[in-house]
C-alpha positions in Angstrom: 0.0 0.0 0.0 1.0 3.6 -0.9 1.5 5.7 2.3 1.3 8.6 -0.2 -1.8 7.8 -2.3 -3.7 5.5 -0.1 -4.5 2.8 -2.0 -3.3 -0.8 -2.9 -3.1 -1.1 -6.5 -1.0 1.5 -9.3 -4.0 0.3 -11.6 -5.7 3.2 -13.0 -9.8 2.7 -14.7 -8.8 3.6 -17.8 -10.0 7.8 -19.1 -8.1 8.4 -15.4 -4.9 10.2 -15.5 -2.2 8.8 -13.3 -0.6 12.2 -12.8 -2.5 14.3 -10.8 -4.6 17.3 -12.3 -2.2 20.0 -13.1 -2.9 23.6 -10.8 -2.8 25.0 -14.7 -5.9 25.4 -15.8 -5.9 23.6 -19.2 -5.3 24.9 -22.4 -8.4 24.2 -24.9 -8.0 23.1 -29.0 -10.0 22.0 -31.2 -9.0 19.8 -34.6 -11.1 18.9 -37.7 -10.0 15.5 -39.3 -11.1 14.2 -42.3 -10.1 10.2 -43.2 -8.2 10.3 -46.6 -9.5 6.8 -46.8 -13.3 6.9 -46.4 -13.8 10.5 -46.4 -15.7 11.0 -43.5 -15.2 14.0 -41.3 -15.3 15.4 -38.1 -14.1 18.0 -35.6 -13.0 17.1 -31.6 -12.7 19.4 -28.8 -9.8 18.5 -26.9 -8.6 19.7 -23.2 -5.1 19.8 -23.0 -3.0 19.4 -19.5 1.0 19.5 -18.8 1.9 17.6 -15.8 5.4 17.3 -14.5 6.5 13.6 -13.0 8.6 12.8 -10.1 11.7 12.5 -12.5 10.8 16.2 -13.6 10.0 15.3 -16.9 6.8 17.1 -19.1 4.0 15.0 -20.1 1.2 16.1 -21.9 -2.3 14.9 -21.4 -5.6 15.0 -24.2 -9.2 14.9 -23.1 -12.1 14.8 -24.8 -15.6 14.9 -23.7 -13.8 14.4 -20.1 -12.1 11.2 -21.4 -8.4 10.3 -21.6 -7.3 9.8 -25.2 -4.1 9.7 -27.2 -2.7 12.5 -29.0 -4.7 13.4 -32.0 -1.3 14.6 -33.3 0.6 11.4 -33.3 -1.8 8.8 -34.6 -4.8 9.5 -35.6 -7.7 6.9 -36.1 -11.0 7.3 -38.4 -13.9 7.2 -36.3 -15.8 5.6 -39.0 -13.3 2.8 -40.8 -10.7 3.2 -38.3 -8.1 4.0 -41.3 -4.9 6.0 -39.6 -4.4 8.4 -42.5 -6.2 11.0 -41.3 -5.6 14.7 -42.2 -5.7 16.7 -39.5 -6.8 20.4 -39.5 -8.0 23.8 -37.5 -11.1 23.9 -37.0 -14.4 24.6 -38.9 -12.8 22.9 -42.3 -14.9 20.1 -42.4 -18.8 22.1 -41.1 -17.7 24.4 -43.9 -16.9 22.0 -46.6 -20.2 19.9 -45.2 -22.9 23.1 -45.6 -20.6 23.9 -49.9 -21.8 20.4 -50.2 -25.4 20.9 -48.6 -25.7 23.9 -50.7 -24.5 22.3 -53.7 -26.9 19.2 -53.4 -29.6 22.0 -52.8 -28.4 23.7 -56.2 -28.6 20.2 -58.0 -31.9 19.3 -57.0 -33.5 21.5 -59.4 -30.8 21.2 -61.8 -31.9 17.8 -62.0 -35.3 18.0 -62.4 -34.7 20.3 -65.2 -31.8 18.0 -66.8 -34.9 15.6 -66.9 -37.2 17.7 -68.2 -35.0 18.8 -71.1 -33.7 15.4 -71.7 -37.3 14.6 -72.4 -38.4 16.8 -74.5 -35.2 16.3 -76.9 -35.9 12.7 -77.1 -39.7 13.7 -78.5 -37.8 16.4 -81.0 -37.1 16.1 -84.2 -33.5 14.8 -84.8 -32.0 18.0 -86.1 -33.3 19.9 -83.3 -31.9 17.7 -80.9 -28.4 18.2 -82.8 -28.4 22.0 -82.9 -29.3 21.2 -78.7 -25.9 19.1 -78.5 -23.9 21.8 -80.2 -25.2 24.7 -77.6 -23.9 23.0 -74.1 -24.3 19.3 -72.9 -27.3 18.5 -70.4 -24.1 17.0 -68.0 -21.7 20.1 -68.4 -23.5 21.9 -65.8 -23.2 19.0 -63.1 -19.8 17.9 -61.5 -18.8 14.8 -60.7 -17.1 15.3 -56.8 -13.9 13.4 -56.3 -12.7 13.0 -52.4 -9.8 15.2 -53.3 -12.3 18.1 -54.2 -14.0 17.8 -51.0 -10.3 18.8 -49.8 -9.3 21.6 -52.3 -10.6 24.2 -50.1 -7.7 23.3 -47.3 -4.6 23.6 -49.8 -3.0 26.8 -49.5 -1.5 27.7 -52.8 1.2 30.2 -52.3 1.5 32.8 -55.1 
């Protein structure tokens, strides 16, 4: 038994930091991550502590939601597929890509409707109308096909 700690066991319940809570209040961060693999995003709060150990060496501590949890900035895991390359940025990137592409499938709806509509009514044309049609624009070249690596264009800084 520990005279200092009062207990029997150097077991800790695991989200339960051994170190004592640090007399710093700690600092707060937040991350968005998005899984290169899957695609899926997200963005985590995290509470950050430094504690000092008996050897006088610095340890830093991650919390989130109150919970222990490894460094998001050393390995991070997809919450979905549980793929570890995960790109890890400040936050808001990933609400803010999610409501372009909210707004974009908004934008589509009635592009697609009238895509319909005008694919219709060139089917029930006569063939040389439908040709001078083709010639003005393609029903498609209004729509874009999205690529994972477009849903990420808005993070790449391009220096000029």
């Amino acid at each position: 038994m520990s005279d200092i700690a009062k207990t029997t066991s150097t077991a800790t319940p695991r989200g339960v930091s051994p170190f004592p809570r640090s007399a710093e209040p700690a600092a707060h961060e937040a991350y968005a991550h998005a899984c290169m693999k899957c695609g899926h995003g997200w963005e985590q709060a995290y509470e950050i502590e430094h504690h000092v150990d008996a050897k006088g060496e610095l340890h830093v501590v991650y919390y989130a939601d109150g919970e222990r949890v490894p460094s998001p900035l050393t390995r991070p895991l997809c919450m979905s597929c549980g793929s570890n390359v995960v790109r890890i940025m400040r936050a808001g990137q990933v609400s803010m890509v999610s409501d372009a592409i909210a707004n974009m499938h908004q934008r589509q709806g009635g592009h697609a409707k009238n895509a319909k509509n005008a694919k219709n009514a060139k089917k029930s044309a006569a063939p040389s109308e439908a040709a001078e049609d083709r010639t003005d624009g393609d029903e498609d070249a209004g729509r874009h096909h999205w690529h994972l690596s477009d849903l990420l264009h808005p993070f790449q800084h391009h220096r000029k």
